[in-house]
N, C-alpha and C positions, 0 to 999 in steps of 0.2 A: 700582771700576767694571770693570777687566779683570776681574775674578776673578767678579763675575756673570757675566760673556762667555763664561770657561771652565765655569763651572756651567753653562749651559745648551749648550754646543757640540756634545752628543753627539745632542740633540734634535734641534738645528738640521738636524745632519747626517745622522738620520735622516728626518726630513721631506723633507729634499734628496732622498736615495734614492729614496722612495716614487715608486710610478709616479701619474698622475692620469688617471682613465677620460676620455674627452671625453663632452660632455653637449649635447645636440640640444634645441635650444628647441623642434622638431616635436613631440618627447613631451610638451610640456604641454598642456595642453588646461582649456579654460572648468569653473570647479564649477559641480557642478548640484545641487539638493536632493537628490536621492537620495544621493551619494556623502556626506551628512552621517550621523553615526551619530547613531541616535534617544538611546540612551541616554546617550551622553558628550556630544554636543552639538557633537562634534570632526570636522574634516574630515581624512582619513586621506593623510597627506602623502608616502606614500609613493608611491601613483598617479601623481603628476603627477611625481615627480622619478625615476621609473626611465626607462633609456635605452636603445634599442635591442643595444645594445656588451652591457651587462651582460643582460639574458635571453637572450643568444645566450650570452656566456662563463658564467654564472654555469650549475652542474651541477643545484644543487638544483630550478632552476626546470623544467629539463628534466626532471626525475626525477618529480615531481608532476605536468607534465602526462601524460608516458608511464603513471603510476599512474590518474590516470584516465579517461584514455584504456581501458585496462583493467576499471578498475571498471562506465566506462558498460556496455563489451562484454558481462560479466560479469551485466548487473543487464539488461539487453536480454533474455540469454538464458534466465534465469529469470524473467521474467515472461511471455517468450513460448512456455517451454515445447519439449518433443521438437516434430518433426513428425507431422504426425496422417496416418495410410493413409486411403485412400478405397476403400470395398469394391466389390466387382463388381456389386453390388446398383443398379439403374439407380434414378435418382429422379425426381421429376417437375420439370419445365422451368419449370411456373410458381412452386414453390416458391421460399422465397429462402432460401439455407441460413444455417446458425446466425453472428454473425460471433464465435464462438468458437473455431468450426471449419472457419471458411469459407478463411484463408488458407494452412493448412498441411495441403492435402492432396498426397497423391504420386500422379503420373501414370499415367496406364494406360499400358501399353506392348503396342504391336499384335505378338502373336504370331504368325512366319508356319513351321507348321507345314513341318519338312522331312524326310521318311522317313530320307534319308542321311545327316542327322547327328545322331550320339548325344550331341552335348552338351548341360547339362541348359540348362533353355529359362526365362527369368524371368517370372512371371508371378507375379500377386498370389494370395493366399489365397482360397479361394474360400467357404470357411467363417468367413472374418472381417465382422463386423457391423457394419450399416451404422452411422456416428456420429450420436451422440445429437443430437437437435433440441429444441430446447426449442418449447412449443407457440405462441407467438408469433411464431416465427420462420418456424416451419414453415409457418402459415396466414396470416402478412402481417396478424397486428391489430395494430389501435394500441391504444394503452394512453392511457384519457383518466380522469381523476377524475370524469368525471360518470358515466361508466358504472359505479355501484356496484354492480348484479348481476354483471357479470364481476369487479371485486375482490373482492366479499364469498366467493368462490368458497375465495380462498386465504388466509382466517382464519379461525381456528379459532371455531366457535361455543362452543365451553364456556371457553375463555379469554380470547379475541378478540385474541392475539397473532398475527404473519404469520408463515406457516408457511416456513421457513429452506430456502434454497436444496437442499438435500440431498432434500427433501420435494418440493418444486414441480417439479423439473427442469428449470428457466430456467437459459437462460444468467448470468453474471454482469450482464452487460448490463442485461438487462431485470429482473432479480432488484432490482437498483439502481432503473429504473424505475419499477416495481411498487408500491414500498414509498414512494417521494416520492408517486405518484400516491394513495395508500390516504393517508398523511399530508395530503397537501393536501385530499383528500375530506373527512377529520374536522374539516380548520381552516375549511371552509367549511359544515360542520355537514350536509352529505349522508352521512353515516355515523356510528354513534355510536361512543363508547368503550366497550368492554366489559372486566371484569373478572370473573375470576372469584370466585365470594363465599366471603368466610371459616365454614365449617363448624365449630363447635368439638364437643366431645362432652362426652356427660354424666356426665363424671366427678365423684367427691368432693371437696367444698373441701377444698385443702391445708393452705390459707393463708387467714387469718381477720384484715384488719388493724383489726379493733376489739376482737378479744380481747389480754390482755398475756401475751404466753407465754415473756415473760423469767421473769413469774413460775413458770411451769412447770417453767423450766429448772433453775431455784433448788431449788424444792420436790424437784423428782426427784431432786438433785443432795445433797440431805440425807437421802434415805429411803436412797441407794445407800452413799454413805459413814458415815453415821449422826453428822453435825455440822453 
């Protein structure tokens, strides 16, 4: 019996050592379906048993939100792109400008001319062009699927596919729009489908599948080598 006692003592004593985190019954909280995973069937037990103590001491946890924290920055910034200048070109007030271009334009700055001082003076480009409006935006239409003369505008008639953003000059926005709206017109059968037809030409049969041209192969195949 001693001698199990000494076989495990080194255990006991490092178990002794070990520190023990304290554990707050506030971090648990009620499961709800969601926290069930669909595919294992398992409720992920780790949620409910972390403790305020260990996301404060524990580094990694901090290291992944700091990363992205990061990433979001990072993923902000290119979807929203440089900022856009606004040219000295005046626009019209009833217009409502693109909202592609509408929140990242840069200020005019009132220049007040001064004879005596020769420093250079900021002021925007005066040959920079004004930004692109898409026509939607620019004239305040709505975009409805019954109006099939304004969609039909922007498909091709020899294909009847919708002609790609680059083509239209819409914004993304309405580019999106556009094409539910043209979609939904066809499923309520105000617009037909069109494709374009297969043209073939008049070439020579190649290929004959009622003639046997293995025999062919054969025949030529003994007049070449002579066996």
């Amino acid at each position: 019996m001693m001698n199990q006692v000494y076989r495990f003592r080194p255990l006991i004593s490092f178990l002794y050592r070990t520190p023990i985190r304290s554990f707050h019954l506030s971090s648990t909280r009620s499961i709800e379906w969601s926290d069930i995973d669909e595919y294992t069937n398992k409720v992920n037990t780790s949620v409910y048993l972390t403790t305020e103590v260990y996301e404060k001491d524990d580094e990694w946890i901090q290291y992944e939100s700091r990363r992205n924290e990061r990433l979001r920055k990072r993923r902000e910034e290119f979807l929203l792109g440089p900022p856009k200048r606004k040219s000295v070109a005046a626009s019209n007030d009833d217009s409502k400008p693109c909202p592609s271009s509408a929140n990242f334009t840069k200020k005019e700055v009132d220049v007040k001319y001064d004879p005596n001082d020769d420093r250079p003076i900021q002021m925007n480009d005066p040959y920079l062009p004004s930004p692109h409006k898409c026509i939607f935006c620019e004239h305040n239409l709505k975009i409805d699927f019954r109006n099939t003369k304004l969609l039909s505008q922007f498909i091709s008639p020899q294909t009847g596919f919708i002609f790609n953003q680059r083509t239209t000059g819409l914004c993304y926005f309405k580019q999106v729009e556009l094409e539910k709206a043209i979609l939904k017109a066809r499923r309520f059968h105000l617009m037909p489908y069109k494709w374009k037809e297969t043209v073939y030409l008049d070439d020579p049969r190649l290929f004959n599948p009622y003639d046997n041209t293995m025999k062919k192969v054969v025949s030529t195949e003994k007049e070449k080598y002579g066996h």
